[in-house]
C-alpha positions in Angstrom: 22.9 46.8 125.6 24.5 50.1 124.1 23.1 52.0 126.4 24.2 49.5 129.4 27.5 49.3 128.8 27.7 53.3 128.2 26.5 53.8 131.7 28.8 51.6 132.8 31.6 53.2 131.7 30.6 56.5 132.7 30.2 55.7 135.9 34.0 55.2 136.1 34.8 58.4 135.1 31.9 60.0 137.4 34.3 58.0 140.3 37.8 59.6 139.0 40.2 57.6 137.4 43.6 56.9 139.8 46.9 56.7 138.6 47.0 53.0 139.8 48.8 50.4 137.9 48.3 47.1 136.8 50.7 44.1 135.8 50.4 44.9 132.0 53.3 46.5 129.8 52.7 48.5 128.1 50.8 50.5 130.9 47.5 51.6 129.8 46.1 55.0 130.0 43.3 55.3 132.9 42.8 52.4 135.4 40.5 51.9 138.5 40.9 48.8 140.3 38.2 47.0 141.9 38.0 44.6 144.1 37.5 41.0 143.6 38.6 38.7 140.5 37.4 36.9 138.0 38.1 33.1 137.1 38.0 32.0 133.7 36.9 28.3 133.4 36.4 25.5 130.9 32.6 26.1 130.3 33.9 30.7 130.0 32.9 31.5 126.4 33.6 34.8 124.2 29.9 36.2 123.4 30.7 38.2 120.0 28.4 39.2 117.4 31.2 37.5 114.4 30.1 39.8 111.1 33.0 39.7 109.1 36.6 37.7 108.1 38.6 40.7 110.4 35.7 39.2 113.2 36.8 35.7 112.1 40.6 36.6 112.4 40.2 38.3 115.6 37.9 35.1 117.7 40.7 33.1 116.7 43.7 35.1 118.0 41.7 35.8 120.9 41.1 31.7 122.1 44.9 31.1 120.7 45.4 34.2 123.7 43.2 32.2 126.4 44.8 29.0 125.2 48.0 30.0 126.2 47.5 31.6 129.5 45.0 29.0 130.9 45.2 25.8 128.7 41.7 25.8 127.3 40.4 27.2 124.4 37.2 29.6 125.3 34.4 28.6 123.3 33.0 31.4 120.6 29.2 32.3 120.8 27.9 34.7 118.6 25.9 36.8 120.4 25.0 40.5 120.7 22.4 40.6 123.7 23.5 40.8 127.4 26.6 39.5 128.8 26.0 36.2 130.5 27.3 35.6 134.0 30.7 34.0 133.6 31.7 34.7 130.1 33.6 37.5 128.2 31.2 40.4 125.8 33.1 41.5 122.8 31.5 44.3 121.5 32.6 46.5 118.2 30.3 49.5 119.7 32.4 51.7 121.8 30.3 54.7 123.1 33.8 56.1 123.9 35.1 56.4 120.4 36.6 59.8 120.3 38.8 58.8 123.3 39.6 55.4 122.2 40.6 55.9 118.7 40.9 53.3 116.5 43.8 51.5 118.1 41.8 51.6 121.9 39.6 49.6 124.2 37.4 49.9 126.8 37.8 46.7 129.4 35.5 46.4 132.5 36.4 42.8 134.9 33.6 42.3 137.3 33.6 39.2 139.5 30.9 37.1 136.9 31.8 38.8 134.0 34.0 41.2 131.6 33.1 43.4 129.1 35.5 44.8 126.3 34.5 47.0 123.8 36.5 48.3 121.0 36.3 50.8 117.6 38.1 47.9 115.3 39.1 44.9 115.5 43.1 46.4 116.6 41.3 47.7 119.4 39.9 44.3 120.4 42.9 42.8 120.1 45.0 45.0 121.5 42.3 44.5 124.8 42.5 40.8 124.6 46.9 41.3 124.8 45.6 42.8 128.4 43.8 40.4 129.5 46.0 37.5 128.3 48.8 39.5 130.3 47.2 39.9 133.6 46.4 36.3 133.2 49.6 35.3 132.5 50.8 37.6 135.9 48.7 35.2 138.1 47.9 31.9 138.2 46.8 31.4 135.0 42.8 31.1 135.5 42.3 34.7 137.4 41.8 38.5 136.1 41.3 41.4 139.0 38.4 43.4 138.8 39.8 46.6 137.1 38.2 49.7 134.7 40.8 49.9 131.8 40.5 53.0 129.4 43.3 52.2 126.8 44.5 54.2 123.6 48.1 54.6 122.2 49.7 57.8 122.8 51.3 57.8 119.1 50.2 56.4 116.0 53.8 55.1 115.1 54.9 52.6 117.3 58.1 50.9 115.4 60.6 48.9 115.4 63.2 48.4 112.7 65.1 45.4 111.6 68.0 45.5 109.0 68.4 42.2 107.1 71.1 43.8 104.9 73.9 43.5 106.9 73.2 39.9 108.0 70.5 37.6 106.3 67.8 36.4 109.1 65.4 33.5 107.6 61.3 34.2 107.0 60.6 32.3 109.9 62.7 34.9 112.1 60.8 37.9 110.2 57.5 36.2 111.4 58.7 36.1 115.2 59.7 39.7 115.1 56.3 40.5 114.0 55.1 39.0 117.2 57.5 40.3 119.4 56.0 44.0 117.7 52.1 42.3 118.4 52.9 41.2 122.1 54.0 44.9 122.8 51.2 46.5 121.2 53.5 48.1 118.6 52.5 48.6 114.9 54.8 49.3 112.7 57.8 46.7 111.4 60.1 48.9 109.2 62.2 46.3 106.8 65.6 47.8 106.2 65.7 45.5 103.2 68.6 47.0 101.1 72.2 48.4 102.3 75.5 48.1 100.5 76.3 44.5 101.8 73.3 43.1 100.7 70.1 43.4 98.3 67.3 41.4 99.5 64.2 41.7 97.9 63.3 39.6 95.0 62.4 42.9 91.8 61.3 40.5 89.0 62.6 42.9 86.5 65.9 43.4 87.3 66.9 39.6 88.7 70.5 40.5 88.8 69.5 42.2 92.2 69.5 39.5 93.7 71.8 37.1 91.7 74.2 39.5 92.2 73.6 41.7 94.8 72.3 39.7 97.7 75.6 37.7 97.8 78.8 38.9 98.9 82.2 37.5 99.6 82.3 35.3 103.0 84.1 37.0 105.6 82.1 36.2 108.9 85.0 34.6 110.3 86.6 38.7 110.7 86.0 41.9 112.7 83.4 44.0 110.8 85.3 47.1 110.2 88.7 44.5 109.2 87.0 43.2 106.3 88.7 43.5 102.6 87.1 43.7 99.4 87.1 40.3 97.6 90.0 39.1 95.3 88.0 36.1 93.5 84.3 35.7 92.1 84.3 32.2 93.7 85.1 32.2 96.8 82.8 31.2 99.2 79.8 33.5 99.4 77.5 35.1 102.1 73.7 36.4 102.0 70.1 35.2 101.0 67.2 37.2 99.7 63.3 37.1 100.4 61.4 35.6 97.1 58.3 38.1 96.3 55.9 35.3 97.4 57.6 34.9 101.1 57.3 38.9 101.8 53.4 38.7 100.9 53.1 36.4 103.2 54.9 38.2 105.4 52.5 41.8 105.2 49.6 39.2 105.7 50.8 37.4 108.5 51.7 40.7 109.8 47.9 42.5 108.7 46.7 40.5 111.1 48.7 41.5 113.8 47.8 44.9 113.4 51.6 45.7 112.2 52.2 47.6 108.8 55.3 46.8 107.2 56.8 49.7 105.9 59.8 48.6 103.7 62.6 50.6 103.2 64.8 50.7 99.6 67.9 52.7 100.4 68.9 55.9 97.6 70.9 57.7 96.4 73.5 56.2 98.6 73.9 53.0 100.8 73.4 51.5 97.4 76.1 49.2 96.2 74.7 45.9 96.0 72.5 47.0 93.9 75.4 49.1 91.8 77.4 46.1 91.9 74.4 44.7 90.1 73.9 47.3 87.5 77.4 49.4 87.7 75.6 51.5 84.7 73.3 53.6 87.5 77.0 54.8 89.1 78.7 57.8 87.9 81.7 56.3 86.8 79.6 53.0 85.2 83.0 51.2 87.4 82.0 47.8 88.6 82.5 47.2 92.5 81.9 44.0 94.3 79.3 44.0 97.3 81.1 44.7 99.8 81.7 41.8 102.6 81.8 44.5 105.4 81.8 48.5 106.5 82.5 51.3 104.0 83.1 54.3 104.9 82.7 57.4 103.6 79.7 55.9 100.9 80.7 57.3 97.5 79.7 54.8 95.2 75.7 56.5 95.1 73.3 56.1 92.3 73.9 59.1 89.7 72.0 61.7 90.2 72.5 63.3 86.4 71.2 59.8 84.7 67.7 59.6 83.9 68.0 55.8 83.3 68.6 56.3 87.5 65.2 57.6 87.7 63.7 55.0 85.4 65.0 52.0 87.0 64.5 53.0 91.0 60.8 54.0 90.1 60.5 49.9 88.3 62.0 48.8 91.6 59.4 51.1 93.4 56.0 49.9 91.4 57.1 46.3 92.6 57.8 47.4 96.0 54.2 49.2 96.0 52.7 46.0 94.9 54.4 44.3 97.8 53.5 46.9 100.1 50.7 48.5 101.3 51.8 50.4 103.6 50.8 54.4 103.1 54.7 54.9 103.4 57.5 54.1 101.7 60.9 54.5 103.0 64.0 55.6 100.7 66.7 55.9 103.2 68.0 59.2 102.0 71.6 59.1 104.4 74.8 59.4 104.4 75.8 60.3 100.8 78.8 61.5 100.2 79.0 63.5 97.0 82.7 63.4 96.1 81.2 61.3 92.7 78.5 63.8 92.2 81.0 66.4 92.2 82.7 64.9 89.4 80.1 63.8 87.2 79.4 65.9 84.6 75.5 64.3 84.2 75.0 65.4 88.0 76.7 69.2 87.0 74.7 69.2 84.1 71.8 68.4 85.7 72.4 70.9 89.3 72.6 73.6 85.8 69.6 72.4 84.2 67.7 72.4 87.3 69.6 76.0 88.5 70.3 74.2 91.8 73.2 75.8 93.8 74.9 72.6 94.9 75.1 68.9 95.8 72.8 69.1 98.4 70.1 70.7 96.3 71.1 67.9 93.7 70.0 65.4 96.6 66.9 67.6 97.6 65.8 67.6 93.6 66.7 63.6 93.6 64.1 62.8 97.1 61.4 65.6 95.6 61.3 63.9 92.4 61.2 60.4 94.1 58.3 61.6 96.3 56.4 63.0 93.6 56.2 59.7 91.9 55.3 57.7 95.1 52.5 60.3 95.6 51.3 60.1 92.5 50.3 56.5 93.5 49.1 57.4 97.0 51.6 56.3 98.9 53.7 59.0 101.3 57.9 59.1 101.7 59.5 58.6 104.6 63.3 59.1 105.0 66.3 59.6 107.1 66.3 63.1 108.8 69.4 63.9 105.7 66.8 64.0 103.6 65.7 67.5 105.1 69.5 68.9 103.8 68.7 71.3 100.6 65.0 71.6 101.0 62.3 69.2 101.2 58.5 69.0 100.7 56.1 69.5 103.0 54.2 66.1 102.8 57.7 63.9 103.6 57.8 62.5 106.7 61.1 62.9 108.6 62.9 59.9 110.9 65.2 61.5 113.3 68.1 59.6 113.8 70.8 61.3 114.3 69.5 62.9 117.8 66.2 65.0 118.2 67.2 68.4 116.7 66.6 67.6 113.3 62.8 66.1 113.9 62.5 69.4 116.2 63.3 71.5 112.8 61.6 69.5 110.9 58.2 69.3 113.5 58.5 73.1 113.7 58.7 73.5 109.3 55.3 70.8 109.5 56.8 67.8 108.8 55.5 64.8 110.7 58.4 62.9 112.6 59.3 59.8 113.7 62.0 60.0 116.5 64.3 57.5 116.8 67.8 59.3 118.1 70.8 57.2 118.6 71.6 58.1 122.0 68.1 56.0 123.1 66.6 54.0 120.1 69.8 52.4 118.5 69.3 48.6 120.0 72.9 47.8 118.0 74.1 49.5 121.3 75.3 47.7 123.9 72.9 47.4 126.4 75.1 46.3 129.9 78.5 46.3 130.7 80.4 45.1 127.2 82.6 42.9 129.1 79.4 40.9 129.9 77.3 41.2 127.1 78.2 40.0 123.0 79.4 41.7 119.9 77.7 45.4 119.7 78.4 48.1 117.5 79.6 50.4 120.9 77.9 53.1 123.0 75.6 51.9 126.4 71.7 52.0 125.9 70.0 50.2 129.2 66.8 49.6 129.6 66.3 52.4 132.0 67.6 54.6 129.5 65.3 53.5 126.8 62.5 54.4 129.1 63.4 57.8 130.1 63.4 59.0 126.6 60.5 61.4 126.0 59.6 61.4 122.1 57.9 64.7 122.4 60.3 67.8 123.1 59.7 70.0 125.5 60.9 72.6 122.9 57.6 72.0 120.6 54.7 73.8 121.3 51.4 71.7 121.6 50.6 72.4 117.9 53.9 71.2 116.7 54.0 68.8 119.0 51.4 67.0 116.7 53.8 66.6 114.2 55.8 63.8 116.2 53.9 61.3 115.4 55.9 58.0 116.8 59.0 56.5 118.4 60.8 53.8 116.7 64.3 51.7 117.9 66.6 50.3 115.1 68.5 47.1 114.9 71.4 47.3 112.6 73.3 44.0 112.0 76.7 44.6 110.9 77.9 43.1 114.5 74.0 40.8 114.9 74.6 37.7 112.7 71.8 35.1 114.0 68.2 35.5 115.1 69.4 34.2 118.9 71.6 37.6 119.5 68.7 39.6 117.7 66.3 38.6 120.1 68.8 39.4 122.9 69.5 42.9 121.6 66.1 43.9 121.0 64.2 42.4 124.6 63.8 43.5 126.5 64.2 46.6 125.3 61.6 46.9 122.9 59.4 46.2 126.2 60.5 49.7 127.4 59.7 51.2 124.1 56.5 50.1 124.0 55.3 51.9 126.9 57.1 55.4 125.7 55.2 54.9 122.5 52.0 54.0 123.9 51.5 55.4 127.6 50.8 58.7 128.3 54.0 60.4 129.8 51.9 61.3 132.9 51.2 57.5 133.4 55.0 55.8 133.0 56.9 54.8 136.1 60.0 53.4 136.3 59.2 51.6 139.7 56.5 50.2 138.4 57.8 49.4 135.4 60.6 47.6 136.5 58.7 45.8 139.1 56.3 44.8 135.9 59.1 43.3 134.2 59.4 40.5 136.4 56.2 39.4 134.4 57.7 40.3 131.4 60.6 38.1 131.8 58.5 35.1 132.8 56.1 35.9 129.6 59.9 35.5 127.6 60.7 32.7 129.4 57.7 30.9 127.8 58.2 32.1 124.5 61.8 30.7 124.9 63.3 34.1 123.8 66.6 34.2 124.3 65.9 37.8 126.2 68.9 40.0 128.4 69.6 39.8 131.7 71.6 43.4 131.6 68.6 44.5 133.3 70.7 42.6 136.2 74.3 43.3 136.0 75.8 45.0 139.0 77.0 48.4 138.3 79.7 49.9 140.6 79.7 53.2 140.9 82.7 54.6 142.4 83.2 58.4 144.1 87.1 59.2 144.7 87.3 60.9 148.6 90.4 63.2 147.4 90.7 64.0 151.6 91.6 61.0 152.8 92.6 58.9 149.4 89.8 56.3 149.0 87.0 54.9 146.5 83.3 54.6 147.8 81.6 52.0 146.0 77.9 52.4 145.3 76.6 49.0 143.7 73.2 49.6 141.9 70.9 47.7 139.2 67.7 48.4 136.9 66.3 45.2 138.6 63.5 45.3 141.1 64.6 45.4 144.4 67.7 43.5 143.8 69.2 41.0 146.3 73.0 41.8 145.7 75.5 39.8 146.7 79.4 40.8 146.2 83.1 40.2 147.0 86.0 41.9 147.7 88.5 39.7 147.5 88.4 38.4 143.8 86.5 35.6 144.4 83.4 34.8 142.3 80.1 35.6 144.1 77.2 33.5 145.0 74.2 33.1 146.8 76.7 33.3 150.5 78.6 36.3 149.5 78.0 39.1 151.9 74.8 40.8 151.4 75.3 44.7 150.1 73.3 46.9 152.2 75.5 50.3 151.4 78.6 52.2 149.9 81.7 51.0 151.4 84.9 52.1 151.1 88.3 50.7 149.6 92.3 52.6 150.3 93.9 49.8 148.2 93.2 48.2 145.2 90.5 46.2 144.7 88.4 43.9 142.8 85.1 44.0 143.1 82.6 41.8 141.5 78.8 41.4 142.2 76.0 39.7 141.3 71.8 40.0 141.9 70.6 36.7 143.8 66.7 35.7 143.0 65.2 32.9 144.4 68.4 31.2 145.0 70.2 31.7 141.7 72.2 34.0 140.4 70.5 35.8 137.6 73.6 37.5 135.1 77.3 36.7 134.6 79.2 38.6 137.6 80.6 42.0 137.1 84.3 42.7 138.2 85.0 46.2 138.1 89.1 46.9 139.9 90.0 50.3 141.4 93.6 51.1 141.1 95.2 52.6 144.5 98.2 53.6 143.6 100.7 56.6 144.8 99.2 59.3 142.4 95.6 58.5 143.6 93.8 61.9 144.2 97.1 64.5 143.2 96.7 67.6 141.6 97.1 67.2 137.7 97.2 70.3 135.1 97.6 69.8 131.4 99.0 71.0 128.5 96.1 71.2 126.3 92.3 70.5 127.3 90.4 67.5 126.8 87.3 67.9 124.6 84.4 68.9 126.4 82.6 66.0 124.9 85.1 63.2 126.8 85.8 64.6 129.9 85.8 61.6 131.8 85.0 62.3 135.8 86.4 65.6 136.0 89.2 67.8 137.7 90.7 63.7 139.4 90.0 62.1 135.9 93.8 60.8 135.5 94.2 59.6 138.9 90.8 58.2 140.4 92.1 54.7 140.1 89.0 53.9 138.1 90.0 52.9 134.3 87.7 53.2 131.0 86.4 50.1 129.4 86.2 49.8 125.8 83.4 51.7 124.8 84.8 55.2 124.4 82.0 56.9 125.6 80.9 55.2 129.0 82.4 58.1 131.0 85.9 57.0 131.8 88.0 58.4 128.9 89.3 61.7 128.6 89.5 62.6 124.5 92.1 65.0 122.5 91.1 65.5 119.0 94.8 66.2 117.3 96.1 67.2 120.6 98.7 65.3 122.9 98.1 64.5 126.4 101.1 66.4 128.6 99.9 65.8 132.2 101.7 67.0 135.4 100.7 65.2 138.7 102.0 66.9 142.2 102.3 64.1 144.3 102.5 66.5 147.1 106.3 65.7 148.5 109.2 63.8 147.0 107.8 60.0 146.4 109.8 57.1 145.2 108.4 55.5 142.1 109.7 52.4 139.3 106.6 52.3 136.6 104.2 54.3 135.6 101.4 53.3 133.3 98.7 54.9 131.1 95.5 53.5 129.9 94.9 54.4 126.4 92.3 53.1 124.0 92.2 52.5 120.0 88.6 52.6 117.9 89.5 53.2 114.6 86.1 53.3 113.3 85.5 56.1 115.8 89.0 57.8 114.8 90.2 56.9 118.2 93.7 55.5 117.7 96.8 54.2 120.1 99.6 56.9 120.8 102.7 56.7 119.2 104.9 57.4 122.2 104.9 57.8 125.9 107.2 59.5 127.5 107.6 59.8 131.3 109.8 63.1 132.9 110.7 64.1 136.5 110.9 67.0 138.5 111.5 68.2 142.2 110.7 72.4 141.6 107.6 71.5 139.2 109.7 73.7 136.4 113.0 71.6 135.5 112.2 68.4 134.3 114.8 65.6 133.2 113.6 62.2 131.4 112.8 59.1 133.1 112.3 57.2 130.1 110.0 56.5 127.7 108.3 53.8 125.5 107.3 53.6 121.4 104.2 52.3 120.2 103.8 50.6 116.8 100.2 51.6 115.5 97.6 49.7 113.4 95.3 52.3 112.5 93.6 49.8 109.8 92.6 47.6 112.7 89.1 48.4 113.4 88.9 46.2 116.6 88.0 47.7 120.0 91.1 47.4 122.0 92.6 48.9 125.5 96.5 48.9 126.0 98.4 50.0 129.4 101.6 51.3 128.2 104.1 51.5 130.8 107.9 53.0 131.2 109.7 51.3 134.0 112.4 52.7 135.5 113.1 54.0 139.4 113.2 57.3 140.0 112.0 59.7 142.5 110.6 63.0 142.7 107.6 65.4 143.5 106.3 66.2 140.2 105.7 63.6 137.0 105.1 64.8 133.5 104.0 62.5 131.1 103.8 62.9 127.7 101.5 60.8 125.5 102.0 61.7 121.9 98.8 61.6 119.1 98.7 59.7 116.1 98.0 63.7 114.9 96.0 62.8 111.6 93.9 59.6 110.5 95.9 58.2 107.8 95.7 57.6 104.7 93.4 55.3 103.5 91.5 55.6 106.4 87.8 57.1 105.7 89.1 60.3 108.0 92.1 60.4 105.6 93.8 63.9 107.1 91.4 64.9 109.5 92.4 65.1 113.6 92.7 61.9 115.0 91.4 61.3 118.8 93.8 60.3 121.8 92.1 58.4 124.8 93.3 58.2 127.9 92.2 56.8 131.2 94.5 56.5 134.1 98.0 57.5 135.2 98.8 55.3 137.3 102.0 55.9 139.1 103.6 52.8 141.4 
């Protein structure tokens, strides 16, 4: 039988495998379709040759699988001859195996039959996930004839969940692991520990989590607005996993192929666990766990104490008993040293150990942590800060914080995980944050998700080896429940599976998105409370400076969308006009849109207003330049009558770090005028605050100007709350030229975690009426 099916497969290379696709996600490698089908009934059985309890485990997922898509439960036969006409050959014999791997299949669906063979028992299952989907496409009962040669194209296919900031219950954990299973992903890293909470039950040090995994109740306030507690007993937040939950956890997740790799934050991002044992600080001070964000981290475990050492490698033997994962995550970012600095244990110790500074103190802490997790087999993994002040060769970097620090690290022969913000950060908003709930800020679609390449173009092949997966993150300081977890992460996650696991020659985003009309049915069965971004209307507007006007593009990541829209601020439905091109507006207008399928509309509308007003399209010169980084649309950025929402960087904003904004507009001939407005924006966890003053000035020669008027602003710069204000000076006047003045905050203030450093101005529009 070997032999059989190795012909068989041969064959399909000797025909030349096409690039054609079926409806699976993630897509697989190589597939040839055929033609035909085959129809799973009743009396189908799975013929496999059942040796071991992995065999055992595998049969059983496998008719849960069938179950699901057709309502029966295939019989199991265990077999190793022939495949009989009408039934399914499992076979742990691939011929194939240096293509396959040990994650790949081999699948062949002839109209009496289908044959999948497979290194491991991963690989079966992993083959069995394709043939549940393509089941689960159709009716139900029928598979096309297709050749399938499947492998993953990294070995690190991840997805991260932090249970710190908010507490999710076990039975949550266990879904996420079969969210990871149904995308053919492998890895579930467990952000267990963070300064708001400490979650995992160390039987040595109990106060962990009698202490630190409760914190002062304050879900009821912004994030970023959150004080320290005044009282130990006020009402208290948080929850930890007992020792006997996570084993049950790895176990359920062993046999869903997924490692858990769990992560225990150090030297900083550490305070529960300080508040906890205050002795492993430098100062010894006691601190609460804090209810909400800190910024910068100082309170970090001492570096100069060796009772440090001591207790975090305790914490680590339990965790390695937990765990058996080859890696071990230890965080590794965002320490500030200010306490370091201070301590004279850490100074003593950067002289003992002759290291030139704090970030050498840091390198020496990680080395000396890795050398004791390798001296028990296991491998470190850590944020890519962990490469500041040298680093050993066998630690494994994860590139957060873009992809220039795992290209540095891939070309010094670290392995890397890349998981950049700009594509992998699923706290992101993923639509139009006037539609969507709570995010942490920025605008990561699902297109954009798939675009990312996790292999830089800058690595040569060799290094190139080194970047051994893709992983997204889900931090929860704005996710409290498992429903908007699920939202952020699908279907996103969808689109990360197939840039972890298709070849780059083989993804598509036309087919992709026309395969995640599947999808969404697959989540509608699993009753996932999944996006619909995927189906917001996007209005993309292009100022005509000639003749004064706005074209309006309206665009989604849907699948050939039926859009319907208005004009006239009405809501849309299913008997709105139909958009079948740009059109054009010359006053202003709101514009909201929505995709129609099968007679319903399928996301909240989106209502996006262009601003026509008398400065539309005039010349404006500045004072001081934006930053390159926020330069809005350009040269008409002022005065396009298009206005920023309040995500600061969604393209809209023009940003002055320090600077004021003092904008002239030519408005081309003496205009009568009674208000102008500007948009500005305030972020103060982003350093973005309101201006203190606007001030509006006239002129007829463009050189002599005389004041209009002008308007104060009282500013919170402790409120961490997103906000948008149009501050406007009212007052008739007329003349060619305006000059407005919009004055900076000039410094973050004090208490702020920028304290003294340039504070950023955002402005929008200038609207002049």
């Amino acid at each position: 039988m070997k032999k059989l099916v190795s012909l068989l497969f041969l064959a399909v290379f000797s025909l030349g495998l096409s690039a054609q696709t079926v409806d699976v996600i993630p897509q697989p490698a190589k597939v040839v379709a055929q033609d035909g089908h085959f129809t799973l009934t009743p009396s189908t059985k799975i013929l496999f040759n059942i040796t071991n309890a992995e065999g055992k485990e595998f049969v059983a997922q496998a008719q849960d699988l069938f179950m699901d898509a057709t309502g029966f439960k295939p019989e199991v036969v265990s077999v190793s001859g022939p495949a009989i006409p009408g039934n399914i050959l499992v076979q742990l014999n691939n011929p194939l195996n240096a293509l396959t791997g040990t994650e790949g299949y081999l699948l062949r669906v002839e109209k009496d039959r289908v044959f999948l063979n497979a290194n491991t028992t991963a690989g079966l299952y992993y083959g069995v996930q394709t043939l549940w989907q393509m089941l689960t496409a159709g009716d139900g009962k029928t598979i096309p004839c297709v050749d399938i040669t499947d492998y993953p194209r990294l070995s690190w296919r991840g997805m991260m969940l932090d249970v710190s900031r908010h507490y999710f219950p076990v039975e949550f954990i266990y879904r996420y692991i079969d969210y990871l299973a149904m995308h053919k992903m492998n890895v579930f890293h467990w952000h267990l520990v963070d300064d708001q909470g400490w979650r995992i039950e160390i039987k040595k040090y109990p106060k962990l989590t009698e202490i630190g995994a409760f914190r002062a109740d304050r879900e009821n306030l912004d994030w970023n607005s959150r004080k320290a507690p005044v009282k130990e007993d006020e009402p208290k937040y948080g929850g930890f996993y007992t020792q006997e939950q996570i084993k049950s956890v790895v176990e359920y997740a062993r046999q869903k192929h997924v490692t858990v790799v769990p992560e225990i934050e150090m030297p900083a991002h550490a305070m529960a666990a300080l508040a906890a044992y205050p002795e492993l600080s430098c100062t010894g001070e006691y601190q609460p766990v804090p209810s909400g964000g800190v910024w910068p981290i100082t309170h970090i475990f001492c570096a100069g104490k060796e009772q440090t050492f001591n207790v975090l490698e305790d914490i680590l033997k339990e965790v390695m008993d937990l765990f058996p994962s080859t890696f071990i995550h230890i965080g590794g970012d965002e320490a500030t040293k200010t306490e370091w600095e201070k301590c004279e244990l850490c100074q003593k110790r950067m002289k003992d150990e002759q290291l030139a500074d704090e970030h050498e103190l840091q390198a020496y802490f990680i080395k000396r942590i890795e050398k004791f997790l390798n001296s028990y087999g296991r491998q470190l993994i850590g944020w890519d800060e962990i490469l500041e002040g040298g680093l050993n060769p066998s630690a494994t970097i994860m590139s957060w914080r873009g992809t220039a620090p795992g290209i540095e690290a891939a070309k010094a022969g670290h392995d890397v995980v890349m998981s950049p913000t700009g594509y992998c950060y699923f706290d992101y908003y993923q639509g139009d944050p006037s539609l969507e709930p709570k995010a942490f800020g920025g605008n990561i679609t699902l297109k954009k998700v798939y675009s990312f390449d996790p292999v830089p173009e800058e690595l040569t092949a060799e290094e190139g080896k080194h970047i051994i997966g893709v992983q997204a993150n889900l931090w929860t300081e704005h996710i409290p429940t498992p429903e908007h977890a699920e939202y952020m992460i699908l279907p996103r996650m969808t689109a990360l599976s197939e840039v972890a696991w298709s070849p780059k020659d083989a993804k598509d985003w036309g087919s992709f998105s026309k395969r995640m009309e599947s999808q969404y049915k697959r989540f509608e069965k699993a009753d996932a409370n999944y996006a619909t971004s995927a189906f917001q209307v996007k209005g993309s507007p292009e100022l005509n400076p000639e003749n004064r006007s706005v074209k309006v593009t309206l665009s989604t990541e849907a699948w050939q969308p039926e859009i319907r829209y208005t004009t006239d601020g009405s809501e849309p439905g299913v008997n709105s006009e139909k958009y079948a091109g740009p059109f054009e507006i010359q006053k202003t207008t709101t514009v909201k849109a929505v995709v129609v399928k099968d007679g319903q509309t399928m996301s909240k509308p989106l209502s996006s207003t262009f601003y026509m007003h008398k400065a539309i399209a005039c010349r404006a010169s500045m004072k001081f330049p934006n930053s390159k980084y926020y330069n809005s649309t350009g040269e008409y950025a002022l005065v396009d009558g298009i206005k920023g929402s309040s995500n600061h960087g969604d393209g809209h904003w023009k940003g002055f770090n320090g600077d004021d904004l003092v904008a002239t507009l030519d408005l081309g001939k003496e205009t009568s005028f009674s208000e102008v407005t500007i948009g500005t924006l305030q972020n103060a966890g982003a350093w973005i605050f309101y201006p203190t003053e606007v001030t509006v000035e006239s002129s007829n020669d463009g050189l002599t100007f005389r004041k209009v008027g002008s308007v104060k602003n009282k500013v919170n710069a402790m409120d961490g709350a997103n906000q948008i204000k149009d501050i406007t000076v009212k007052k008739k006047a007329s003349a060619r030229f305006v000059r407005v003045t919009v004055k900076n905050l000039g410094t973050c203030p004090q208490g702020h975690a920028g304290e003294g450093k340039p504070a950023w101005l955002f402005v929008d529009e200038i609207s002049v009426e």
